[in-house]
C-alpha positions, 0 to 999 in steps of 0.5 A, a space after each residue: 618408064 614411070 618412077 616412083 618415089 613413095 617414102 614412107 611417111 615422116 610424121 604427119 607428112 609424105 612426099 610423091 613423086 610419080 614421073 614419065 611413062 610407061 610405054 607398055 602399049 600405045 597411048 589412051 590403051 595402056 594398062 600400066 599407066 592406067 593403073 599408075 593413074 588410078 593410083 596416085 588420083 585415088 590415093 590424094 583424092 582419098 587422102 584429101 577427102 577422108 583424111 582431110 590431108 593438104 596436097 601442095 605440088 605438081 599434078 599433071 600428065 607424066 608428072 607428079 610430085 606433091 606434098 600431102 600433110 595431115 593434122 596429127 590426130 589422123 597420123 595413124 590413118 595416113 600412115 596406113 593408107 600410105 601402106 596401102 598404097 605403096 603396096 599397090 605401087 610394089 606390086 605393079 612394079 614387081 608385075 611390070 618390072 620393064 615398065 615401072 620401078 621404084 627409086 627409093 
């Protein structure tokens, strides 16, 4: 099962953590985790990116746990792409409740 811990941001700073597996089909075809991928690559990628936000952590197979910052002029943006994005993990949760949960 994949874990997601994704507070809501606390200022300019936020913490995700994405750990284990889905194990909704074999490996290379599974969809969950496919999806759960795309999600936390897009997410840092955009926030570092557009955002300018730093990204300090752990980011490997079945393990992410990191750290994204930004300057407090961009507050508003990283909070609502925050938004966003938690919401595309709920959803995900809430459409693979076998495969992926949130724990906070």
């Amino acid at each position: 099962m994949v874990e997601v811990f994704f507070p809501r941001p606390v200022g300019t700073r936020l913490r995700l953590k994405v750990t284990g597996h889905a194990r909704a089909d074999t490996k290379g075809k599974d969809p969950v985790c496919a999806a759960v991928s795309a999600l936390v690559q897009i997410f840092l990628g955009g926030m570092e990116r557009e955002v300018q936000a730093t990204v300090e952590g752990i980011f490997e197979e079945g393990l992410c746990d990191v750290q994204v910052a930004v300057k407090p002029s961009r507050q508003a943006e990283f909070t609502a792409i925050s938004r966003v994005f938690r919401f595309g993990f709920e959803k995900l949760a809430q459409d693979y409740p076998s495969h992926i949960r949130i724990v906070n």
